[in-house]
Structures are given as structure tokens and as C-alpha cells.
N, C-alpha and C positions, 0 to 999 in steps of 0.2 A: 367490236371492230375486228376486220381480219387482221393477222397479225403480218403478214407481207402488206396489205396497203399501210400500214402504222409506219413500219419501216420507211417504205416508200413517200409517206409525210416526212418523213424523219429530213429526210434531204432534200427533199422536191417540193416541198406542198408546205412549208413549216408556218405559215399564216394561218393556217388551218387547221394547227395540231393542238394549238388553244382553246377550251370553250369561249362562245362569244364573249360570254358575261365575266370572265376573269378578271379578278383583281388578288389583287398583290396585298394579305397581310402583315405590312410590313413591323405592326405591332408586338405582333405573335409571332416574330420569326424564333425558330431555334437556334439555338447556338452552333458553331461553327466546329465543335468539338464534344465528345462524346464524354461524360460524368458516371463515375459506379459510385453506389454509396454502400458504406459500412464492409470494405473487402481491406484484406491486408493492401499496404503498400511498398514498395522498394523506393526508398527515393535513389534519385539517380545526381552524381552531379554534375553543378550548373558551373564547373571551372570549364566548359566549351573550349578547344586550342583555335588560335584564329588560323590555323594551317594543318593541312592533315598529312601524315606520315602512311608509310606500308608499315605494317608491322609483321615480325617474324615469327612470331606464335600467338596459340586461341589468344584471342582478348580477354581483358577481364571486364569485369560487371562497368567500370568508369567510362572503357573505349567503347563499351557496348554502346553504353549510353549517348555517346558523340557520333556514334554511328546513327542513333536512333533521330539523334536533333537534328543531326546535318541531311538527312530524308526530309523529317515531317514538323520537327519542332517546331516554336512559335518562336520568330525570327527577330519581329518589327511590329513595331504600330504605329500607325500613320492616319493622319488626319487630313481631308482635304476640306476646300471651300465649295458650297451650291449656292450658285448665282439666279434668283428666282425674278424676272426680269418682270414678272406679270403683277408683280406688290413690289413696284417702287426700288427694283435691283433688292431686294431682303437676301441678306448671305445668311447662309446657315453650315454649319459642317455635318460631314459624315465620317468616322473613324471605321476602322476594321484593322484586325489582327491580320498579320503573313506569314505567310513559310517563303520559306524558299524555289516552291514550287508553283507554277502557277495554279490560278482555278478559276472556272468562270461566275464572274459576281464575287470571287474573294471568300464561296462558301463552304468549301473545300467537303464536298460529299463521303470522302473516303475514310477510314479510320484502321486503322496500323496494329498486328496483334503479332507476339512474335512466341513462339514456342523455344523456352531456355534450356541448355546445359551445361552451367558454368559452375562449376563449385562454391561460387560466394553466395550462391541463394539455391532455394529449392527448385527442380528441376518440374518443371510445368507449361501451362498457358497462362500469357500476361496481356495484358492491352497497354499500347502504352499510354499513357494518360499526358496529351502535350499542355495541355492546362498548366501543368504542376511539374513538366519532367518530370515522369515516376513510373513505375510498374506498379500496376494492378496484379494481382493472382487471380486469375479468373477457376485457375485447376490445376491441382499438384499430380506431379507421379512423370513415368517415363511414359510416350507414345510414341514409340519409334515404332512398331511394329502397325500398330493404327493408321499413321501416317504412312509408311509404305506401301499397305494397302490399299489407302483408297487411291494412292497414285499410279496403282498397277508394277510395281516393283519397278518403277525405272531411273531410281539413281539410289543413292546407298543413305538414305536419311539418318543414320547411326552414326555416321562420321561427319556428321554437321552437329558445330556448335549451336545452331540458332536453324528457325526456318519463320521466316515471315507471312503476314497472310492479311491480303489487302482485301477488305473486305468496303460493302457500297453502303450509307444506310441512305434509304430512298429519300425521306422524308426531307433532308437538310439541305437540298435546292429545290426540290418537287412544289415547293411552297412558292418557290418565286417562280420560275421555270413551267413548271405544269410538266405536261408529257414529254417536251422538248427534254426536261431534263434526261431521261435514257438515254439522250444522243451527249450531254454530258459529264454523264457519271462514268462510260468505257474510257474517254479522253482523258478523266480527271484521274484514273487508277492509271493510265499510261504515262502521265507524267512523273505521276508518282514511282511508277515501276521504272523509268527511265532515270529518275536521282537515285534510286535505288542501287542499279547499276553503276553511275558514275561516282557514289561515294565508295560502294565494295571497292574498286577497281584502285580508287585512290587509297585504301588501309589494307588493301591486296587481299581480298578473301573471294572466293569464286563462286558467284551464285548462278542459280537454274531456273528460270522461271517457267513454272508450271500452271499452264492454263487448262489444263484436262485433270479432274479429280473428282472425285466422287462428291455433289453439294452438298447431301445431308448430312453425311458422316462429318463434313468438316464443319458446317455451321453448326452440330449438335455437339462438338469437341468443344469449339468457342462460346456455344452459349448461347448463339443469337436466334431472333426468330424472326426465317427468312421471309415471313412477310412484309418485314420489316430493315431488313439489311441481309445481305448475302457475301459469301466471300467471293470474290471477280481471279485472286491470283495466288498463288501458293510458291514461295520463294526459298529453297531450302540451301543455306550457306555453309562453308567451309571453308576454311585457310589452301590457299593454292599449294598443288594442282589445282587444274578445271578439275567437274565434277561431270563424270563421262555418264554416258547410257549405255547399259547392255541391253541391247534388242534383245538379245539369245533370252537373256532372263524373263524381260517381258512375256515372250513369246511361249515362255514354260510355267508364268506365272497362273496361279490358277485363276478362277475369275472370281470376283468380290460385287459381291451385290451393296448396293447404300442400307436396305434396310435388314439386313445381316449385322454390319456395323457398328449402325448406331446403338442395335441393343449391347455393345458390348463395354460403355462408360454410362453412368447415371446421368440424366437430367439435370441441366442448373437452372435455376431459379432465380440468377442474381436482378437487381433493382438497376435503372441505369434513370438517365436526365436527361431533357433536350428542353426545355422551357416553356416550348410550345402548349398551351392548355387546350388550343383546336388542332389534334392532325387529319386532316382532309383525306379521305382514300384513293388510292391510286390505282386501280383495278389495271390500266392495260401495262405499268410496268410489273404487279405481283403476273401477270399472265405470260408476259415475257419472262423474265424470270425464271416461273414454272418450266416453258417449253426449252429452252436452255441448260436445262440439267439434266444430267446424265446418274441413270438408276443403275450402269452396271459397267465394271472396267471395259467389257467387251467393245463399248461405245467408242473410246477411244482410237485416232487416226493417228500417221505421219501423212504428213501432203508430199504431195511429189512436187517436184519442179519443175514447173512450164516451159516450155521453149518461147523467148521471147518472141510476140507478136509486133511485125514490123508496122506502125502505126502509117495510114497515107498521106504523110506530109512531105514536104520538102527534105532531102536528104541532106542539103550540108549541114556539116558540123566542125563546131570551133571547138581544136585541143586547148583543154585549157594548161598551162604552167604547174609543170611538175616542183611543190613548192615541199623544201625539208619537214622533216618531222613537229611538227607545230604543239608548244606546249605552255601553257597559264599557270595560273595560279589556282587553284581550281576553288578555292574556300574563297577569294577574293573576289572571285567574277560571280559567284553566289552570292555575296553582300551585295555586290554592284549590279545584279541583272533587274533589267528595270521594261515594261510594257507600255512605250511613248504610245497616245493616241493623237491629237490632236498638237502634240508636241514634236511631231516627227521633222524635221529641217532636212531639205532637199540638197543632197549630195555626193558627189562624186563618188563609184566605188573603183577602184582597180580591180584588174584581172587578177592580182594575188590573193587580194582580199576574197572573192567571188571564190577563185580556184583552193583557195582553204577551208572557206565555208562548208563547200559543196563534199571537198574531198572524206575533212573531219565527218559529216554527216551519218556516211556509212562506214568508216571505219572506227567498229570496237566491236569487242567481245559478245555478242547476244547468245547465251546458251539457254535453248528453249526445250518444250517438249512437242514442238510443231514437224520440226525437219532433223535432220544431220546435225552431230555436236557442235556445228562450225557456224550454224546460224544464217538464215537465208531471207532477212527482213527486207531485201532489196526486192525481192521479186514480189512479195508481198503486195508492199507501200512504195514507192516510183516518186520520183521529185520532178515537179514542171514550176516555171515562174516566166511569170513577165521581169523582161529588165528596161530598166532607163539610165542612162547615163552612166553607163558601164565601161569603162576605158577599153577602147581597141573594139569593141563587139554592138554593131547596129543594134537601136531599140527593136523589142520583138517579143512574144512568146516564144519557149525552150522547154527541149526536155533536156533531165539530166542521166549521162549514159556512164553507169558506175564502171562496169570494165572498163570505158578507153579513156574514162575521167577527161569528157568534153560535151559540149551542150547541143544540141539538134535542132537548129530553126524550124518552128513549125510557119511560120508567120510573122512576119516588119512589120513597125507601126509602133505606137505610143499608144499604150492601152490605159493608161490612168485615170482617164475620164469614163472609158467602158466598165473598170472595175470600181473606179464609184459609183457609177450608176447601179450596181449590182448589189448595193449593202441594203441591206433592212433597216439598219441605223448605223446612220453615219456617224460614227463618233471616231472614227480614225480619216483623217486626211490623206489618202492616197498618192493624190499630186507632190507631195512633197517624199513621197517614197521610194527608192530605186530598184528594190529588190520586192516584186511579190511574188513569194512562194506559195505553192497549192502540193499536199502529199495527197498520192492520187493514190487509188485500191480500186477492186472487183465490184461491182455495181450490185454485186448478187450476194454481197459481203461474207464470202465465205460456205455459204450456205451448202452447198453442193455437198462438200466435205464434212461439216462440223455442225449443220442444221443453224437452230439461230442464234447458238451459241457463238459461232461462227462471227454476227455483229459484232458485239461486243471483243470479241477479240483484236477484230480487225481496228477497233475502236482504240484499244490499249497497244496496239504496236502502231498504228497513227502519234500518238502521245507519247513513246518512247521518244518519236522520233523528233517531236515539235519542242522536246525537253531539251536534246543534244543541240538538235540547230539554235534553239535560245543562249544555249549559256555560249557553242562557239562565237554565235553572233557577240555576243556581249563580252570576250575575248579580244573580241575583233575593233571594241569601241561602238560597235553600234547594239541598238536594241530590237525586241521584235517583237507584236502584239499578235497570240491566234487569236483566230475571228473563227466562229461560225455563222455569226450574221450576215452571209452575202450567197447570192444566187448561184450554187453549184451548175442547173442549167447551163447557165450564160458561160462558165467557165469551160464545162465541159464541151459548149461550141470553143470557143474559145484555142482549146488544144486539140480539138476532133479528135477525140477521145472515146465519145459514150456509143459510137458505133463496136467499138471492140472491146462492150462490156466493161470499160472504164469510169471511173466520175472523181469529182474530186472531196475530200476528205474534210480537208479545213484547210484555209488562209490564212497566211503569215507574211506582212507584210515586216520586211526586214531594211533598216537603216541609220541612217544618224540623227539624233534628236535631241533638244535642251530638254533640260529640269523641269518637270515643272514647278507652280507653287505649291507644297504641300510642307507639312509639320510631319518629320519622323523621328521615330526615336527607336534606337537599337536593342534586342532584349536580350544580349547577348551578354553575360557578363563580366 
């Protein structure tokens, strides 16, 4: 299959990115986390603080490790009820492990490796092992200079304690999901990249996220084989300051080929687990993949900044309420952030609530290797929502306008019955919703500039962003479920958008909602 019409399933056509005959192994699922056998370990410990502090110097190996659980660790376990209405109401449960992050189906695709330089242990590559809280040693020694390189010299990897490196393995939704899953796995590294940021920011260490790096040299650092998992992000940390870019360096750096590289550390061999005794092959994501990697630094772009396109809708626009500096708890509303579906209870929002939401959204730190040190996510990825029963402000579709922090009527009306009819499966109650948000992006996903690597990217700065809008939502008291199960088309009429090369990304429908009934339990200790 060509790989733009795959794409173009990806969002438009997703009925069809299924083979007919697909079923769901649900026997032979693999587990939700990734196993080494017979490698040293670090155990890390499990004293977790229920509150996080800044800290004034490197961390040691313990904060590391709080750093590492408050990302990705294994949070909760929770048990719900299946009501099988066709045998006589037969209940049955289904449990599943959480983080703190969302994922969709709870299979959490991604897995966490972090390259150390802390005195209390050997200076290497580790995976972390959320199983066990622990480090793995996947590889000892110093790569600071490896690492530099395949990143094209553009930030100082020597004066980072740590550099993290979020890597996909295909196989651990591809089993439920099918092809669909590719359009899950950039979302799933985005959210993770987006806790990633909110924990640095709360224990004050300044990270960079690098999504331009050389694939081979890094997945032959880590071990893996990218048939079978590839790295999607490269995150290199340090104690504040930010962690600047010299262009001048870049631009005098020489150029680094991937298969230059690789020959310059041995091959591992290590054994790893997933359960699965059938893996099924996935040819059009190893193809993607493939065409998304870059064999030499030269590859490498900065994007310019667009001049915004004024969209042909109705011009007014409601300021919304310049609200003080808005601040949580931030380890609290991570215990507390919850994904109502069919739970959602319809309810009033005010224009503060709305104007904090919206404001928190795009304000923090994104230091990338996309644009400028200052970070330009907003041009990127664009926020539109339907509102309902929003104090002061007609129901309607809106865009949201980050300079004048106010909303742009495209369109009045009460869409909740248009946006349910839009879902593939309804399993979230819309009418009972007041807030649907849509992040909207380039329809050509980048492509122009960064080929089809480009997707995926756009994919993880979507999932930054659906990470911040959850946890302020759940700040806020209320909760919020992404969807990608609904008719992007429809939306795209919707905010007459897909004329100027727009579409929308994912749906997040945001509000107030009860408990539901389930059995949880905390694994926090």
C-alpha cells in the first residue's frame, strides 16, 4: 500500500485500515511492559513522596527514580465490571495496570530508557523496568560524544545528568489495533513526552526534546531491533538553566552519517519478554518506520513560522477573563486525573474555568529542536471546541486565539448530537458534555518539511498537548477522555477548516463527571 494513502486512512478512511477478517487475540495479548532477563539490576526506591519539590542540585539515584515513576511508573490497578446482556446479564471483570498517563486500551505502546550520569551507579544505558521499579543496564561506559552526534551537535549532552529516550515497540497495541495502531503509538510517546515535561518543570530540571536524531545509531546504542521497536524521542536533562541551542555550532558541525556510527559501539544481544507466543507482522508500520529515518545529520530542518491564516468564518470574538497565575498540586491531580466515558454529568462551566483552561494550555516551557529556544507549539497544533452551557458565551463552535487569549465564533448552535453521531463507538456520552475540544494540525502532517517523519511528530506534540489540557482539566474538577474514535471529516466541516489545509487531530471531550463503579487500588507505597 502507498504510504500517503495509509496516512490518509489513518484519519479519513479508518474503517478500512482494518483487514476484513480481524480479530482480536485477546489470549495472547503481550503485556503491557517490557521484561530483560538475566541483565544487572539497580533497584530504585519505592519510598515515592506524595508531593514533588525543585531541587537545587544533580539528583541522586532515589530522586532519579521518583522522577522516573512520576513519568511512567505503575501507578494503580483497577478492576472494572462486563455486563454481558446476551447470557442472562453474566458479569464478568477486566483488570489492567495504570500510569499516570493516559493510553489507548490501557496498552501503553511506549517504553522509557534513560542514559545515566550519577555517581551512585555505573555511568550507561538503562531501561527502566516499571514492572519492578529498577534499572536495567543495557550498556556501560560514557556516550556523550555518540550522543552528540547523532544529534547534530545542538545542545551540550555532557552537562546533562541523564538523557531519556522514548522509544515505540510496535507489537504491544498492534495486536489489538491493527494498522490503526501507528496513529496511536505518536499520541501515546506524546503524552508521555508531555508528563515528562510537567514532572522536570516540578523538580526544576530543564529538558529538550529532540525529535531529529539519527534512528540507527540510537536504536543500536539501546539494543533494539527496529523492526521491532524504534526510538520516536530523545530527551536530554539538566538542572536549570534551560538548555540553549547554538545554531553557529550546528551549522560548523560536521556531518555524521547513521552507518558511520553504529560501527563505533558493539552489538547487544540482550533477551527481552512480551508473552505473546504469536507475533503477527506488521509490514506497513516496519515501512513507515523505515521511510521516517534519517541516514545523515544533513537531514535535519528548523521550521519557519507561518504567518497565521485567517480562516473564513465569522469574525467575532469573545475576550475571555484575564485570570492570576493558576496553580495545583501537581502530584495530587495525577492521583486524581480520571477519563469519565459514559460517566460524564452535564454541567455548567464559567468563563474562568474555560479562560484557565484554555490560557494554561499553551503556557509552559517547550524546548524543542523544531524552532527557536522559546518553543512554537501553538502554530503547530491550534485548539477549536464546541461549547455548551458555558456562562456568558452562546453555544457554538470556537477557535482558540493564544495571542489575544479569546475565542472566535465560527458557528451557533448545539452540536452534541452532530458530534455524536460522528463517533465509531459510542462509548462516551457527548450530551452530557460541555467542553468538546478538537487540536487541530496540517493535514499534510508535516510532510513538506520533515517527510513522513513529519507524522509522527505532529502526532507527539498533539499528545503533549492532550496531556496538559487533562491534568489542568482535572485541576479544574472536571475530567477529560481523548477519543480518536470519531469522524475527523465531520469535524473538519464542522470548523471549515480543511479548505486551508487543516483537520483535526483528536477529541477531547472535557467536563464534570461521577465515579464510576470500579475496584482500585493504589501502588503507591
Amino acid at each position: 500500500m502507498d504510504l500517503d494513502y495509509f496516512l490518509y486512512q489513518l484519519h479519513f478512511d479508518t474503517d478500512n485500515i482494518y483487514p476484513p477478517d480481524w480479530q482480536v487475540d485477546w489470549e495472547d495479548a503481550p503485556l503491557p511492559y517490557k521484561l530483560y532477563r538475566d541483565l544487572p539490576a539497580v533497584p530504585l526506591s519505592a519510598e515515592v513522596p506524595f508531593t514533588l519539590e525543585k531541587l537545587e542540585e544533580t539528583p541522586h539515584l532515589e530522586e532519579l527514580g521518583h522522577f522516573l515513576w512520576y513519568i511512567y511508573g505503575l501507578t494503580q490497578y483497577s478492576q472494572s465490571p462486563i455486563i454481558d446482556e446476551s447470557v442472562e446479564k453474566t458479569i464478568s471483570f477486566t483488570g489492567s495496570l495504570r500510569r499516570f498517563v493516559p493510553s489507548g486500551g490501557a496498552l501503553y505502546p511506549n517504553e522509557l530508557y534513560v542514559y545515566i550520569k550519577l555517581d551512585e551507579v555505573p555511568n550507561g544505558i538503562y531501561h527502566y523496568d516499571v514492572a519492578h521499579h529498577r534499572l536495567i543496564l543495557l550498556r556501560e561506559g560514557n556516550f556523550d560524544s555518540y550522543l552528540t552526534r547523532s544529534l547534530a551537535h545542538t545542545l551540550p549532552v555532557s552537562e546533562c545528568f541523564c538523557t531519556l529516550f522514548v522509544s515505540t515497540v510496535f507489537w504491544k497495541n498492534f495486536y489489538k489495533y491493527n494498522n490503526f495502531s501507528y496513529r496511536l503509538q505518536g499520541l501515546d510517546a506524546g503524552v508521555l513526552i508531555g508528563q515528562t515535561l510537567e514532572v522536570a518543570n516540578q523538580m526544576g530540571f530543564s529538558p529538550k526534546v529532540c525529535y531529529q536524531f539519527l534512528d540507527r545509531p540510537m536504536n543500536h546504542l539501546l539494543g533494539l531491533s527496529q523492526q521491532e521497536e524504534s526510538v520516536y524521542a530523545v530527551i536530554p536533562i539538566r538542572m536549570n538553566p534551560a538548555i540553549l541551542c547554538d545554531d553557529r555550532q550546528q551549522n560548523r558541525a560536521e556531518t555524521v552519517s547513521a552507518s558511520e556510527l553504529c560501527r563505533e559501539v558493539p552489538v547487544l544481544n540482550h533477551v527481552s519478554y512480551n508473552r505473546s507466543k504469536r507475533v503477527l507482522d506488521f509490514p506497513m508500520l516496519r515501512k513507515l518506520n523505515e521511510a521516517s529515518m534519517f541516514e545523515t545529520t544533513q537531514a535535519f530542518v528548523k521550521l519557519m513560522k507561518k504567518d497565521d491564516q485567517k480562516l473564513p468564518f465569522d469574525t467575532e470574538m469573545v475576550l475571555l477573563p484575564f485570570t492570576e497565575g493558576f496553580s495545583y498540586d501537581f502530584a495530587t491531580v495525577c492521583r486524581k486525573r480520571y477519563s469519565p466515558d459514559l460517566d460524564f454529568t452535564l454541567g455548567g462551566v464559567s468563563q474562568t474555568q474555560l479562560s484557565t483552561l484554555l490560557k494554561e494550555l499553551y503556557s509552559f516551557s517547550y524546548q524543542n529542536d523544531l524552532d527557536d529556544t522559546q518553543g512554537q507549539i501553538e502554530t503547530r497544533v491550534s485548539l477549536f471546541g464546541s461549547l455548551y452551557q458555558v456562562e456568558g458565551i452562546p453555544n457554538g463552535a470556537y477557535s482558540y486565539d493564544n495571542g489575544t487569549h479569546g475565542i472566535r465564533r465560527i458557528t451557533e448552535g448545539d452540536y452534541r448530537e452532530f458530534l455524536q453521531s460522528g463517533l465509531t463507538m459510542p462509548n462516551v456520552n457527548l450530551y452530557q458534555v460541555p467542553l468538546c475540544m478538537h487540536l487541530v494540525g496540517d493535514v499534510e502532517h508535516l510532510k513538506e518539511s520533515l517527510g513522513y517523519r513529519g507524522y509522527r511528530i505532529q502526532q507527539m506534540e498533539a499528545g503533549i498537548l492532550v496531556q496538559r489540557l487533562l491534568l489542568v482539566a482535572g485541576a479544574l474538577g472536571m475530567g477529560g477522555h481523548p477519543l480518536l474514535g470519531f469522524d475527523s471529516t465531520q469535524c473538519d466541516e464542522l470548523y471549515r477548516i480543511h479548505s486551508k489545509g487543516k483537520t483535526s487531530l483528536i477529541q477531547i471531550p472535557v467536563g464534570p463527571y461521577r465515579p464510576r463503579a470500579w475496584l482500585r487500588g493504589s501502588l503507591l507505597s
